[in-house]
C-alpha positions as CSV (number, residue, x, y, z in Angstrom):
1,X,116.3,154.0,-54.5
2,X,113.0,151.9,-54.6
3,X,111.5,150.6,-51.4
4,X,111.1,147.4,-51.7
5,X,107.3,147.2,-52.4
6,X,107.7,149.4,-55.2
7,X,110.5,147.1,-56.6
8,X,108.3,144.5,-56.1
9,X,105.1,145.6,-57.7
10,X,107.5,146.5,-60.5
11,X,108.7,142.4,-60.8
12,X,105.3,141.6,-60.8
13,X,104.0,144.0,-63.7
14,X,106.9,143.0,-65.3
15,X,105.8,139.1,-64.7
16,X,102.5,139.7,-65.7
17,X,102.8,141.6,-68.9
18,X,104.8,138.5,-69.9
19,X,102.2,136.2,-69.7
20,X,99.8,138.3,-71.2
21,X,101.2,139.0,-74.1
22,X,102.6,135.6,-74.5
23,X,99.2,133.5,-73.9
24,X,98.6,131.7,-77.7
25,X,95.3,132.1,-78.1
26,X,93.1,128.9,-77.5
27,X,90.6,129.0,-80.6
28,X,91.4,127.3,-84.1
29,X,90.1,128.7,-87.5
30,X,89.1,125.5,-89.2
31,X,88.0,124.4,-93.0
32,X,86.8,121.6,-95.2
33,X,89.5,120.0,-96.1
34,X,88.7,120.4,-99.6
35,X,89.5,124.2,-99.1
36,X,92.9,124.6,-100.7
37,X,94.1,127.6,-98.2
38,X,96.7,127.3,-95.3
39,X,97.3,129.8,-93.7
40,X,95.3,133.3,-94.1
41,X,96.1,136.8,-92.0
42,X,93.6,138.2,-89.3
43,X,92.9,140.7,-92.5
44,X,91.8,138.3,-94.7
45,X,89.7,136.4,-91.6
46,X,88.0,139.6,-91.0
47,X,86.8,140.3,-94.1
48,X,85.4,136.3,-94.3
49,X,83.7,136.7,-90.9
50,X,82.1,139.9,-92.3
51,X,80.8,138.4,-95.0
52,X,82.9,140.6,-97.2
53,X,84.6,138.4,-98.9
54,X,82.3,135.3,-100.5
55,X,84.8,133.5,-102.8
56,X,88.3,130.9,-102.0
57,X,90.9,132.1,-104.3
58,X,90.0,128.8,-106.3
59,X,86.6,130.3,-106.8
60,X,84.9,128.2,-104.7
61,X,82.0,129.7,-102.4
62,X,82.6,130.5,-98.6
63,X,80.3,129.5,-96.4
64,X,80.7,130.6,-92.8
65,X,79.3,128.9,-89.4
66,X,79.9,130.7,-86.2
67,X,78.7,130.2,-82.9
68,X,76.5,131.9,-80.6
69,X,78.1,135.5,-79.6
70,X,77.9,134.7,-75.9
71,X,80.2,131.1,-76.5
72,X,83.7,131.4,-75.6
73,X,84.8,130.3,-78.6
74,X,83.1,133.2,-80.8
75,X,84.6,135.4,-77.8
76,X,88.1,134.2,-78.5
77,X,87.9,134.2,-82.2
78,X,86.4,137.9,-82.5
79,X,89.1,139.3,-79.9
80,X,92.1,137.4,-80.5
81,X,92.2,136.8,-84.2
82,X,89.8,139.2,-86.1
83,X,90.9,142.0,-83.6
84,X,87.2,142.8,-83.1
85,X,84.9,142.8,-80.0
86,X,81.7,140.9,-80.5
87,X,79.4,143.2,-81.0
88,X,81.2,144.9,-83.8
89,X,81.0,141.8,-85.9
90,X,77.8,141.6,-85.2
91,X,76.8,145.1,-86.1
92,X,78.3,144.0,-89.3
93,X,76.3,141.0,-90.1
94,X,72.6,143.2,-89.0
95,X,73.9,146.2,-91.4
96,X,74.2,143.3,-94.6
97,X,71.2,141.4,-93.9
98,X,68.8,144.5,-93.0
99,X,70.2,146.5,-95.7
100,X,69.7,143.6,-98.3
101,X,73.1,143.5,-99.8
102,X,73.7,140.3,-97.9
103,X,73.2,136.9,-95.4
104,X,74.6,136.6,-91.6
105,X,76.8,133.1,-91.6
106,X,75.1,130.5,-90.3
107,X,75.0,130.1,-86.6
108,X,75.1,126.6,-84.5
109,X,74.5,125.9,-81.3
110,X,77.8,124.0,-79.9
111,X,81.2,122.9,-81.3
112,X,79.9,118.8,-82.0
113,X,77.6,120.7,-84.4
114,X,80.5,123.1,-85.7
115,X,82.4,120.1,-86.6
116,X,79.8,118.4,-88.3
117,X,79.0,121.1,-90.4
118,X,82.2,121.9,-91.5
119,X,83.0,118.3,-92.4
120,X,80.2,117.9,-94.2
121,X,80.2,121.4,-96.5
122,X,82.6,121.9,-98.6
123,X,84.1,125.2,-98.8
124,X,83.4,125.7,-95.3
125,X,85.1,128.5,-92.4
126,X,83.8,128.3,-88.6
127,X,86.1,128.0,-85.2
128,X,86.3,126.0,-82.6
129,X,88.5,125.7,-79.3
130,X,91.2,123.4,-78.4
131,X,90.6,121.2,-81.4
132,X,93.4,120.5,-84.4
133,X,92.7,119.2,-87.5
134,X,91.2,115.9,-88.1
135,X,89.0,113.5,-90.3
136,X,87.8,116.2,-93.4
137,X,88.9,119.3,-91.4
138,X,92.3,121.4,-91.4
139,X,93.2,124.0,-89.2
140,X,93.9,127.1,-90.4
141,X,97.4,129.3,-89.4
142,X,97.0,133.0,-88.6
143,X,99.6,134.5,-90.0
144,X,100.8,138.6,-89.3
145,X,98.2,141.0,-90.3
């Protein structure tokens, strides 16, 4: 039988895991609302954040705005929805732009200037925390993989 400390360190693994796994991640992918995309998968965000993929269906240009690597938002996004860490993103963007074969997105200082941007560009993709959709903006759904 468990002595009661075990049984309780048990309860609260149990407890903890929970939350954990249940915690909805705070940061919203957001576009121009002239984008005419929904929802996207954490595949398909990847391969925008990496510059990999330059295009909307609709054929409209991408253009990506993230912020600095050390903001809490670009921690959230890289870790909870592109499945990344930070620096792996960024190892990315310094491979395309050293190598030639590409540009890094575009990188603002704070989420007032995120917003702006991405109102104001159309076929826009950045991130922000805590924020929904709003005047010329539309959050995107991350759906499975």
């Amino acid at each position: 039988m468990l002595s009661r400390l075990a049984q309780v360190t048990v309860i609260l693994l149990i407890l903890t895991s929970t939350v954990v796994f249940s915690k909805e991640t705070p940061v919203s992918v957001l576009v121009n609302v002239e984008v005419q995309t929904d929802a996207l998968t954490s595949s398909q965000l990847r391969k925008i954040f990496s510059m990999r993929q330059t295009v909307w269906p609709d054929g409209q240009p991408i253009i990506v705005f993230v912020l600095k690597t050390e903001s809490a938002a670009h921690q959230a996004l890289c870790k909870d929805v592109l499945k990344m860490f930070p620096y792996q993103i960024e190892r990315l963007w310094n491979k395309l732009a050293y190598s030639g074969l590409g540009d890094k997105p575009t990188e603002l200082s704070n989420q007032k200037e995120m917003l702006e941007k991405l109102q104001q560009t159309p076929g826009a993709i950045g991130y922000m925390l805590n924020i929904n959709s709003g005047n010329k903006i539309k959050k995107i759904e991350v759906v499975g993989e």
